[in-house]
MIGU-380226 format. One record per residue: residue in one letter; x, y, z of N, C-alpha, C in turn. Coordinates in Angstrom, 2 decimals, always signed. Each point is the difference from the previous one (the first is absolute). Layout:
<nodes>
<node resn="a" n_X="X" n_Y="Y" n_Z="Z" ca_X="X" ca_Y="Y" ca_Z="Z" c_X="X" c_Y="Y" c_Z="Z"/>
...
</nodes>
This chain:
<nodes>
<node resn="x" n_X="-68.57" n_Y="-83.82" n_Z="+185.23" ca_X="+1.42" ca_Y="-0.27" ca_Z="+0.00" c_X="+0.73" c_Y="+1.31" c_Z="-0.28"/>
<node resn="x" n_X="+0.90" n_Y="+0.63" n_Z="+0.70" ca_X="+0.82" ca_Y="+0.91" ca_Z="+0.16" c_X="+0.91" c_Y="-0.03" c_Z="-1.20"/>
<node resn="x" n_X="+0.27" n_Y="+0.43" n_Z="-0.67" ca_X="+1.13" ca_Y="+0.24" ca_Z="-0.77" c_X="+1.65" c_Y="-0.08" c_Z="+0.38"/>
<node resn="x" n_X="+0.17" n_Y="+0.53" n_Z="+1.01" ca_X="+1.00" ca_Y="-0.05" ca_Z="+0.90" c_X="+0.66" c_Y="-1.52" c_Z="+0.05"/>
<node resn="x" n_X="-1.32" n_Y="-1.13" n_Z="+0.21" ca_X="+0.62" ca_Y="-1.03" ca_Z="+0.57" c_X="-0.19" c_Y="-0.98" c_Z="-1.46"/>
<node resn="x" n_X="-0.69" n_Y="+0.48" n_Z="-1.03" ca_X="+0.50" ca_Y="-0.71" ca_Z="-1.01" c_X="+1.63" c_Y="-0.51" c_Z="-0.96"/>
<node resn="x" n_X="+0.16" n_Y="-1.05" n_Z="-0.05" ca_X="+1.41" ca_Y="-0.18" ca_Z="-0.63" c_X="+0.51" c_Y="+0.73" c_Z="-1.09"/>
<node resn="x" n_X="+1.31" n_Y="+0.97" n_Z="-0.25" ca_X="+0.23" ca_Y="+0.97" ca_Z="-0.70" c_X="-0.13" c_Y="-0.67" c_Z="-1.65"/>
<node resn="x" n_X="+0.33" n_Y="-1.17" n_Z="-0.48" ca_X="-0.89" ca_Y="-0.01" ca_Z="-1.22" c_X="-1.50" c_Y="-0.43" c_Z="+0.20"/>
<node resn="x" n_X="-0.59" n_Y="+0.27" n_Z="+0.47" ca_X="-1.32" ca_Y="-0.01" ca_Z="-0.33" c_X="-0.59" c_Y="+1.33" c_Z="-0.12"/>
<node resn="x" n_X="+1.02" n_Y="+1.29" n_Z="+1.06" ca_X="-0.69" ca_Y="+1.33" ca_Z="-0.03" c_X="+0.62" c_Y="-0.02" c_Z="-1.59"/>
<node resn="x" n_X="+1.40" n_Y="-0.10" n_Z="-0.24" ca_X="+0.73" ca_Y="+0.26" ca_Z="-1.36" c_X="-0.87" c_Y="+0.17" c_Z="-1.50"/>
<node resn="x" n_X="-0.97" n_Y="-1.54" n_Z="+0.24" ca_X="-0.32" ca_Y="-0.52" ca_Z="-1.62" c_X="-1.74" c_Y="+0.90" c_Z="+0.19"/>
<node resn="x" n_X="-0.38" n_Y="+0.49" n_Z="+1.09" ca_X="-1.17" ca_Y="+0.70" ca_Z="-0.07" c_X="+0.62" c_Y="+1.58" c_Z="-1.05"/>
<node resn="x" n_X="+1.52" n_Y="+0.48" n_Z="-0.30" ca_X="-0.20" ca_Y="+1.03" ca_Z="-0.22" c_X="+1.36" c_Y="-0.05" c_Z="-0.59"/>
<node resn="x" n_X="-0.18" n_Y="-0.47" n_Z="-1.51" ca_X="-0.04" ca_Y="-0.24" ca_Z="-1.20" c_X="+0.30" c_Y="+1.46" c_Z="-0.64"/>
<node resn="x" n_X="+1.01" n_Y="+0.33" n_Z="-0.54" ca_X="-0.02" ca_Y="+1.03" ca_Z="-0.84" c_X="-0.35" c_Y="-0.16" c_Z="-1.46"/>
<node resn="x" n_X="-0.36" n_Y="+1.16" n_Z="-1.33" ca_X="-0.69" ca_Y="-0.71" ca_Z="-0.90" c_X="+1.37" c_Y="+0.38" c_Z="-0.67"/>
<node resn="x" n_X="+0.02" n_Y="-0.81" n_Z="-1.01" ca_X="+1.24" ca_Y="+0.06" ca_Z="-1.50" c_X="-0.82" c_Y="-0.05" c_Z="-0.65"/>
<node resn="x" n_X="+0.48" n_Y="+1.27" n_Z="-1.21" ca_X="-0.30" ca_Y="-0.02" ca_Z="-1.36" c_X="+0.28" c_Y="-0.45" c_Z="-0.95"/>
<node resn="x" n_X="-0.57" n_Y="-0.77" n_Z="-0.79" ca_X="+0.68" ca_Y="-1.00" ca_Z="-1.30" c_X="+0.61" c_Y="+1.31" c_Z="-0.66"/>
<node resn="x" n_X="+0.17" n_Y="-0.66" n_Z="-1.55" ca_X="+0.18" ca_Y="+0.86" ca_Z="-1.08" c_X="-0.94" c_Y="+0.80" c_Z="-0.92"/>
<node resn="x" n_X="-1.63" n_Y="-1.17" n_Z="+0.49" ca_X="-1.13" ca_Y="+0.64" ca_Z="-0.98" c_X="-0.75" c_Y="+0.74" c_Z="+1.25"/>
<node resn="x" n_X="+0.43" n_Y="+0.02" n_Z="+1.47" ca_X="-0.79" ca_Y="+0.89" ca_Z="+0.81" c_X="+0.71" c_Y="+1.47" c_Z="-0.39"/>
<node resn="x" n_X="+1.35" n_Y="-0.14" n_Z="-0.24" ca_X="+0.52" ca_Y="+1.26" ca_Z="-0.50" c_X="-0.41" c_Y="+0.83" c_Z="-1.17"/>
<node resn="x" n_X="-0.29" n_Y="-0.76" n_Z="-0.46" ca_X="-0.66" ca_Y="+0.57" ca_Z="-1.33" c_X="-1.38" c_Y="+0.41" c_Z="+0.37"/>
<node resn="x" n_X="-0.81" n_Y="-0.60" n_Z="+0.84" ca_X="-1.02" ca_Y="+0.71" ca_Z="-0.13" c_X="-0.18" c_Y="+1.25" c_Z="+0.76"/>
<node resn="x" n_X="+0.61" n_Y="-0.40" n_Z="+1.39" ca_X="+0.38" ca_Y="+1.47" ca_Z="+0.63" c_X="+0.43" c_Y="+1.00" c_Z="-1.02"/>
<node resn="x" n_X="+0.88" n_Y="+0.24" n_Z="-0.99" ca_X="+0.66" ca_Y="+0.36" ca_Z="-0.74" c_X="-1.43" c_Y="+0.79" c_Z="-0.73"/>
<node resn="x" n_X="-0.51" n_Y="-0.22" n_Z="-1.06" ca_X="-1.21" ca_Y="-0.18" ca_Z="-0.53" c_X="-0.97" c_Y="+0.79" c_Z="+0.74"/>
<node resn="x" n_X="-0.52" n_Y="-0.52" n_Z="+1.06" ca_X="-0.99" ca_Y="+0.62" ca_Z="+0.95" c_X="+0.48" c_Y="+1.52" c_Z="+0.26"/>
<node resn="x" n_X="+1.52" n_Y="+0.18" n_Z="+0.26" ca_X="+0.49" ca_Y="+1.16" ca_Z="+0.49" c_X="+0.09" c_Y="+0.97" c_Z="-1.17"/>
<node resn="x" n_X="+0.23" n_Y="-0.29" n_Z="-0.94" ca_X="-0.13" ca_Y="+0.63" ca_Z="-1.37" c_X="-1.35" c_Y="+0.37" c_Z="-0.42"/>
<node resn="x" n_X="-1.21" n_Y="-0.54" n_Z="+0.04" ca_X="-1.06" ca_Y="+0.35" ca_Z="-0.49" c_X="-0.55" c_Y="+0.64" c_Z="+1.31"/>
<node resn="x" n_X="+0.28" n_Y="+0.06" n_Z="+1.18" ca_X="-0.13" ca_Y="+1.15" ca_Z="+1.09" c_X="+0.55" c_Y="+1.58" c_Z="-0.75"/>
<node resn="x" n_X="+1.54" n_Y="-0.08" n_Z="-0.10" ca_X="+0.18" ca_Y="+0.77" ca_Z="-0.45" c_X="-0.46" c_Y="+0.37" c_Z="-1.54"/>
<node resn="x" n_X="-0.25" n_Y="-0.24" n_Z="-0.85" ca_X="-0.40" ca_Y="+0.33" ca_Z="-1.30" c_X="-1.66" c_Y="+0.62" c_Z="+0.58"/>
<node resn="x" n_X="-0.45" n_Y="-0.68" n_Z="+1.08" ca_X="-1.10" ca_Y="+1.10" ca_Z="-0.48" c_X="-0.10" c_Y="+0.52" c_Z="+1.24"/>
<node resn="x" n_X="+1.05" n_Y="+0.36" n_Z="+1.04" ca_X="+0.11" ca_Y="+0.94" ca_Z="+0.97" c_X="+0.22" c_Y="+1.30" c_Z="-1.17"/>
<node resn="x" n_X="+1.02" n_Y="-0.02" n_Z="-1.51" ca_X="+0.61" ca_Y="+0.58" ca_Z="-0.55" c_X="-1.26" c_Y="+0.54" c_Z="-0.96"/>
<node resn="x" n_X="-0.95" n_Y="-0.66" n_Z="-0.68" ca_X="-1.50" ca_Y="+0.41" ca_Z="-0.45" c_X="-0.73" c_Y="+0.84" c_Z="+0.79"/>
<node resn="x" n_X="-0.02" n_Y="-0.52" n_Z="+1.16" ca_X="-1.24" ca_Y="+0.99" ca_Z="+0.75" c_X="+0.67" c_Y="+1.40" c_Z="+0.55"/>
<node resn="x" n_X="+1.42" n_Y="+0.02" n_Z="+0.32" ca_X="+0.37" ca_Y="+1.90" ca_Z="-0.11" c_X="+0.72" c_Y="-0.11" c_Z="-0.99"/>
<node resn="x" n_X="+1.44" n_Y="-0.44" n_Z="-0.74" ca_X="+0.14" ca_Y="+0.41" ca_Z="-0.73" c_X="-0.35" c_Y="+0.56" c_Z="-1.33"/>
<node resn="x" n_X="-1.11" n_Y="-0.92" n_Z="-0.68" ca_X="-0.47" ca_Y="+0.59" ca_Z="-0.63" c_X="-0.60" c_Y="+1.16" c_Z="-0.21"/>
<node resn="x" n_X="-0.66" n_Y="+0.48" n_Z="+1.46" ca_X="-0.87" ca_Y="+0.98" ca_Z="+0.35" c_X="+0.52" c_Y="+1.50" c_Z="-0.24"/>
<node resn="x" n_X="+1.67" n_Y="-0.14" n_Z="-0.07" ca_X="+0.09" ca_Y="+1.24" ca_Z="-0.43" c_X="+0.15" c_Y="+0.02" c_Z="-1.35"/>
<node resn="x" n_X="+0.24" n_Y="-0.59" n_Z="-1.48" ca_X="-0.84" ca_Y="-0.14" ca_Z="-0.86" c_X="-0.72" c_Y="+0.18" c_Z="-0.70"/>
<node resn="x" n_X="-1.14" n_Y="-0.15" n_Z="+0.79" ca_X="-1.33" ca_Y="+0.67" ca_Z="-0.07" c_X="-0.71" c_Y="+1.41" c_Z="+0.66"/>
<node resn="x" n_X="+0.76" n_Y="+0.29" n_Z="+1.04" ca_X="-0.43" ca_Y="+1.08" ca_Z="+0.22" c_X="+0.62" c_Y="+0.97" c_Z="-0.72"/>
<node resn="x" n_X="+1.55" n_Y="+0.04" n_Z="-0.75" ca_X="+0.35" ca_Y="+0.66" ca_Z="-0.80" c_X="-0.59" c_Y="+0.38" c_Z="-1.11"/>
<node resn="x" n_X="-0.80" n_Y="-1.57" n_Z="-0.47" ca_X="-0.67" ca_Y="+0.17" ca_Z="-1.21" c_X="-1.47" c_Y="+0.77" c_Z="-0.34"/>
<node resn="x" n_X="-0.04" n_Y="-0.17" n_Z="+1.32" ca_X="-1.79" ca_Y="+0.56" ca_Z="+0.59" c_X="+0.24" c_Y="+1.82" c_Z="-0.14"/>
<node resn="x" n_X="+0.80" n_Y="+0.25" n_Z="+0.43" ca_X="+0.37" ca_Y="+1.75" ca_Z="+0.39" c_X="-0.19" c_Y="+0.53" c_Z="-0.65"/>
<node resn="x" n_X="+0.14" n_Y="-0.66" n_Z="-1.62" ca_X="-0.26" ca_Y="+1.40" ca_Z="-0.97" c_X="-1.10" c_Y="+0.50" c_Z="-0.15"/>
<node resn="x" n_X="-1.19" n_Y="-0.95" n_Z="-0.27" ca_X="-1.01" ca_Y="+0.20" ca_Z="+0.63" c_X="-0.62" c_Y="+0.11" c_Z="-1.39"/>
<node resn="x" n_X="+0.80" n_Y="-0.24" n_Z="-1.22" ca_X="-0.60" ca_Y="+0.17" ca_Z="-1.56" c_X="+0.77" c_Y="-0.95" c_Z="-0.56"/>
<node resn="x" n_X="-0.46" n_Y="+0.21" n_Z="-1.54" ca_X="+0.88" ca_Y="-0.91" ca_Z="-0.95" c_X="+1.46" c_Y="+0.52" c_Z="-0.12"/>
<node resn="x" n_X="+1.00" n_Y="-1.14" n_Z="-0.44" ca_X="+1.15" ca_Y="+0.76" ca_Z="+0.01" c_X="+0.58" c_Y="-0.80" c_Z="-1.48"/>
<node resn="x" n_X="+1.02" n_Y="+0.89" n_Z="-0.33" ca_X="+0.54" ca_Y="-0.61" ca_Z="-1.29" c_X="+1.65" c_Y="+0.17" c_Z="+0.08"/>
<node resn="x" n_X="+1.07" n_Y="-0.43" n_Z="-1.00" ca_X="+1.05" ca_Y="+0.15" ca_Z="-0.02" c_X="+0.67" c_Y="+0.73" c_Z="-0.88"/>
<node resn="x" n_X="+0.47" n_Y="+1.12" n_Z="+0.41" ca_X="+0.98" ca_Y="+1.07" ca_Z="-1.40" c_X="+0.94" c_Y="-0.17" c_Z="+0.32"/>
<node resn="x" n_X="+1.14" n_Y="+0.15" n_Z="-1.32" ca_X="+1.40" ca_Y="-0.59" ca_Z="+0.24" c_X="+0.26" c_Y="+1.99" c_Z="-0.85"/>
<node resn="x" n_X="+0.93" n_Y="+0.52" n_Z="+0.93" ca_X="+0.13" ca_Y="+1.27" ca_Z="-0.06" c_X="+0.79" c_Y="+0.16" c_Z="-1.40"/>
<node resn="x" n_X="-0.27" n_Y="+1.06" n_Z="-0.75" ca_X="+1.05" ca_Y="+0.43" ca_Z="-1.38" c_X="+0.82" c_Y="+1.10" c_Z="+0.38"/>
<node resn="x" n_X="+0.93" n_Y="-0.14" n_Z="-0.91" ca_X="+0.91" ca_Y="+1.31" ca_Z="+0.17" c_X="-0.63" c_Y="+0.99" c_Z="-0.17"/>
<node resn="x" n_X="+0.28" n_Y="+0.96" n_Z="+0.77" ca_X="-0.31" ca_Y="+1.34" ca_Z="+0.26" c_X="-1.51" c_Y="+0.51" c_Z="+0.51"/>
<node resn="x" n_X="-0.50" n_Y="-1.37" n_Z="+0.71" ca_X="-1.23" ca_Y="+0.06" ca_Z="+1.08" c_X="+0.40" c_Y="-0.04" c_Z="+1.50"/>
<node resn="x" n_X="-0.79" n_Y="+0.85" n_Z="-0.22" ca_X="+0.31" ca_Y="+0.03" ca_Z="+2.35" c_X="-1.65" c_Y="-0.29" c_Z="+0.51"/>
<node resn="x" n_X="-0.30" n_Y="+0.00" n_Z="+1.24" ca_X="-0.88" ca_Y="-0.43" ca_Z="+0.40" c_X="-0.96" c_Y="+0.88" c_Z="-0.33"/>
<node resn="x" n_X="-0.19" n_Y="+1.05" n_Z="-0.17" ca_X="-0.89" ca_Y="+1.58" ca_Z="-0.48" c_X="-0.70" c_Y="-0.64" c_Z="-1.23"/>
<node resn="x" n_X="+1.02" n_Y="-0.02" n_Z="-0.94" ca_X="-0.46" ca_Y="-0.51" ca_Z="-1.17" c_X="-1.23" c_Y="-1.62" c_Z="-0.12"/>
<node resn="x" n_X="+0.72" n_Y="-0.62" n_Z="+0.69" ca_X="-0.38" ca_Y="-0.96" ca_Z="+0.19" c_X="-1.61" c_Y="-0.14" c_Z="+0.41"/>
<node resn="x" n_X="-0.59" n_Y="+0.91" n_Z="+1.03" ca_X="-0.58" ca_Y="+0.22" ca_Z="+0.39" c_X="-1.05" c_Y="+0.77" c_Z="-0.73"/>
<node resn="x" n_X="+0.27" n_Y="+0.91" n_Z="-0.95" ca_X="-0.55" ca_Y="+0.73" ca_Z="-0.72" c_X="-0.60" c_Y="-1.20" c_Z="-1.43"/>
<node resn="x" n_X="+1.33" n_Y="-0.88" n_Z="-0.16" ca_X="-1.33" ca_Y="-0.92" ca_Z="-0.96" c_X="-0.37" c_Y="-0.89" c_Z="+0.93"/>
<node resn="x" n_X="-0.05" n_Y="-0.26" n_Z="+1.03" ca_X="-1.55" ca_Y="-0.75" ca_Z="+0.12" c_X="-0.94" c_Y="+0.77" c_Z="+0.35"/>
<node resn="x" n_X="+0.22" n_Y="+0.90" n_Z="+0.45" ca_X="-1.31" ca_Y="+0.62" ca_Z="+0.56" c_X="+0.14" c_Y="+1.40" c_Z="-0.53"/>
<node resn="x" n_X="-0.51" n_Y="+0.45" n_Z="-1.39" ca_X="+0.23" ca_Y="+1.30" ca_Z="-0.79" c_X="-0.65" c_Y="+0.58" c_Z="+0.82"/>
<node resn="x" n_X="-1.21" n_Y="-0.20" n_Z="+0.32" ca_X="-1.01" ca_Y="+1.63" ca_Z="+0.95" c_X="+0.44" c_Y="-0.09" c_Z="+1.20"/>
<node resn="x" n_X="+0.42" n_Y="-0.76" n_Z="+0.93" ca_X="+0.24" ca_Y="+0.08" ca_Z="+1.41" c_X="+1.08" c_Y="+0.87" c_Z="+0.25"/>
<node resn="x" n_X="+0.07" n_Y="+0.37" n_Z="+1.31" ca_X="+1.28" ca_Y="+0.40" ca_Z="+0.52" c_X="+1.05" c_Y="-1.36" c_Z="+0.07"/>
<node resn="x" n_X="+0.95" n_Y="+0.33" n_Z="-1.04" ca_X="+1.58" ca_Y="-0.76" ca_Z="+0.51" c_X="+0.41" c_Y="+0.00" c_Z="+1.30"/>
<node resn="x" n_X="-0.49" n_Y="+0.52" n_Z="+0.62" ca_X="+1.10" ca_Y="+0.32" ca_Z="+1.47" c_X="-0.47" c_Y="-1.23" c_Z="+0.83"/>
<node resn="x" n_X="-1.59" n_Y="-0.41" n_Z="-0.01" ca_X="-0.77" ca_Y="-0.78" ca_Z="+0.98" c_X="+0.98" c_Y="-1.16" c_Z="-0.50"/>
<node resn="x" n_X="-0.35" n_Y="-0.16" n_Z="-1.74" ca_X="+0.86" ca_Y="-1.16" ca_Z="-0.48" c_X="+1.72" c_Y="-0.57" c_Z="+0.44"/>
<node resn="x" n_X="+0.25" n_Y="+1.22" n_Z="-0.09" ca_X="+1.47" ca_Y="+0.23" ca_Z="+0.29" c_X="+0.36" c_Y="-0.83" c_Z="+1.34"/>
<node resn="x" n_X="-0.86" n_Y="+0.30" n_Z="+1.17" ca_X="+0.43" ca_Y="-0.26" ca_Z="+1.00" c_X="-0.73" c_Y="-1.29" c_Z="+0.12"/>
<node resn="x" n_X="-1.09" n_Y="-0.58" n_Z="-0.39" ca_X="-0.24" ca_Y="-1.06" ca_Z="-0.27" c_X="+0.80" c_Y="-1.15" c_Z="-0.69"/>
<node resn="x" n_X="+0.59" n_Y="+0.15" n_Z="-0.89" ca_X="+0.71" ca_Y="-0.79" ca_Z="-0.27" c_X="+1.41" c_Y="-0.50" c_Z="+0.76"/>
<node resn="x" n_X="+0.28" n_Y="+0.94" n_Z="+0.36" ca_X="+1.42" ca_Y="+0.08" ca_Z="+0.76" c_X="-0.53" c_Y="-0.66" c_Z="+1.09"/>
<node resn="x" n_X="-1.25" n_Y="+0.05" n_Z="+0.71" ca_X="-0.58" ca_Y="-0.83" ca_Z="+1.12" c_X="-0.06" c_Y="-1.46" c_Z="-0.14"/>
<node resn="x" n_X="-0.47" n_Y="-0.27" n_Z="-1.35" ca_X="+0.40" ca_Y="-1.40" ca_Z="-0.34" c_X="+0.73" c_Y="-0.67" c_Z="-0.60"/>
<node resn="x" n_X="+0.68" n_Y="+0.39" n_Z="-0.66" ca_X="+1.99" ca_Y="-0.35" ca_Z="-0.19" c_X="+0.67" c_Y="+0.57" c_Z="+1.16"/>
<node resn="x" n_X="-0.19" n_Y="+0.47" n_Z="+1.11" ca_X="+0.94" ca_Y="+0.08" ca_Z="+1.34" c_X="+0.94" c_Y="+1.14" c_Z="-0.58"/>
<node resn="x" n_X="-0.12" n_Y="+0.71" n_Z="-0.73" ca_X="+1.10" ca_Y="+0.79" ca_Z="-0.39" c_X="+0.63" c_Y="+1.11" c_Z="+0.72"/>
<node resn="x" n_X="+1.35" n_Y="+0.42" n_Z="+0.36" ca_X="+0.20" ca_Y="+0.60" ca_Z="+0.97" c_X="-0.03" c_Y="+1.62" c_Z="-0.61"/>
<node resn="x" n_X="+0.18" n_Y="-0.16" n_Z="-1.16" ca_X="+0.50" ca_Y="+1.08" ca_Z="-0.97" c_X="-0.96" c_Y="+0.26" c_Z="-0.94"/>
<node resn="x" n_X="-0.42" n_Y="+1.43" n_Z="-1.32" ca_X="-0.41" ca_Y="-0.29" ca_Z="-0.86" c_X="+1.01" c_Y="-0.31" c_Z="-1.15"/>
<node resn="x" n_X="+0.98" n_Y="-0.33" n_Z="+0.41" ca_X="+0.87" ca_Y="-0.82" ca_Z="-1.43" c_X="-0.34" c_Y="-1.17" c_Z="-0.56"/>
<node resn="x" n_X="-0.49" n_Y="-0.29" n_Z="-1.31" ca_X="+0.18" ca_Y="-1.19" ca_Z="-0.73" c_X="+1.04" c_Y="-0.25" c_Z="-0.77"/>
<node resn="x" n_X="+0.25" n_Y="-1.13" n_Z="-0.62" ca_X="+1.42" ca_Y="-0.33" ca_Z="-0.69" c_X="-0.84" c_Y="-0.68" c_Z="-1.76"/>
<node resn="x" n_X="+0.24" n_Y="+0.55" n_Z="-1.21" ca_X="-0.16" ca_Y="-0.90" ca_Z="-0.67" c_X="-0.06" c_Y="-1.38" c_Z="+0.26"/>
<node resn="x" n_X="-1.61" n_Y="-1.10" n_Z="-0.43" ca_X="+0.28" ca_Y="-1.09" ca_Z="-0.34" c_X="-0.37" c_Y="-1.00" c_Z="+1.87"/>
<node resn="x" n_X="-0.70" n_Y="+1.32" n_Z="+1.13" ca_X="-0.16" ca_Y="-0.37" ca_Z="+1.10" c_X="-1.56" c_Y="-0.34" c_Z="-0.17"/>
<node resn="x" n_X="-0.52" n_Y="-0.93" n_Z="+0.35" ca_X="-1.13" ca_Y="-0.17" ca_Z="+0.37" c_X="-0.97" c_Y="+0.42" c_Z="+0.94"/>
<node resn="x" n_X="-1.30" n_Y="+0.91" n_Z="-0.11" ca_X="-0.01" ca_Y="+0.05" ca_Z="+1.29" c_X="-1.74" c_Y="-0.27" c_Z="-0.19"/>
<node resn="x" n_X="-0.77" n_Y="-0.32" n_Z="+1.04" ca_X="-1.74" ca_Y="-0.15" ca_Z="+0.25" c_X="-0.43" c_Y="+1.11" c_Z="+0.26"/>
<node resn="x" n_X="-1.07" n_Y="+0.19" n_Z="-0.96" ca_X="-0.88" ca_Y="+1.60" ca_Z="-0.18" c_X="-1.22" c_Y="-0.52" c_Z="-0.01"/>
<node resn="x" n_X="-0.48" n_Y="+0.54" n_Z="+1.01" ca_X="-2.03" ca_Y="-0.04" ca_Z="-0.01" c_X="-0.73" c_Y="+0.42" c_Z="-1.43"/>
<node resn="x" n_X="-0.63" n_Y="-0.87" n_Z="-0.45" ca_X="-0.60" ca_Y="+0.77" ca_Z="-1.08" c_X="-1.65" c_Y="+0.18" c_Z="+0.63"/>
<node resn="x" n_X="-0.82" n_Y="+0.39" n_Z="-0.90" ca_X="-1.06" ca_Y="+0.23" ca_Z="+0.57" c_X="-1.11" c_Y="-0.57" c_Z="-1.02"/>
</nodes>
């Protein structure tokens, strides 16, 4: 049987559009959210961790005193080393554009 010569409600009720209640909304809702929450886990987090991975040692937190700059800073954690490796190390992982610190700034220092 041709389609053509079928009576127009009979082609009609073959093709039914769907409606969504109120609890199909919700689950769409739901479903689309835990897509995204762990579309948002599997890269967002990832940078994260690779930040955290970079240092590549232990790290700790100094909150700077008056009349320390990063030299200093550098010189007590690591009395025998060269400051300078430190120097620029640190500034690598506080993002720092400058060697200025401010009293009372926090910043992450590799210890060893």
């Amino acid at each position: 049987m041709n389609v053509s010569t079928l009576p127009p409600e009979a082609v009609s009720a073959n093709h039914q559009s769907i409606v969504l209640t109120a609890r199909g909304r919700v689950v769409i809702g739901l479903i689309l959210t835990l897509m995204a929450i762990f579309v948002w886990v599997l890269f967002g987090s990832g940078t994260a961790d690779a930040a955290g991975s970079s240092s590549g040692s232990a790290t700790s937190v100094v909150v700077v005193q008056p009349g320390e700059n990063l030299w200093s800073i550098a010189q007590g954690i690591d009395p025998e080393g060269d400051p300078r490796d430190l120097v620029i190390r640190i500034r690598e992982i506080n993002a720092l554009g400058s060697q200025h610190v401010f009293p009372g700034q926090s910043l992450i220092v590799p210890i060893s």
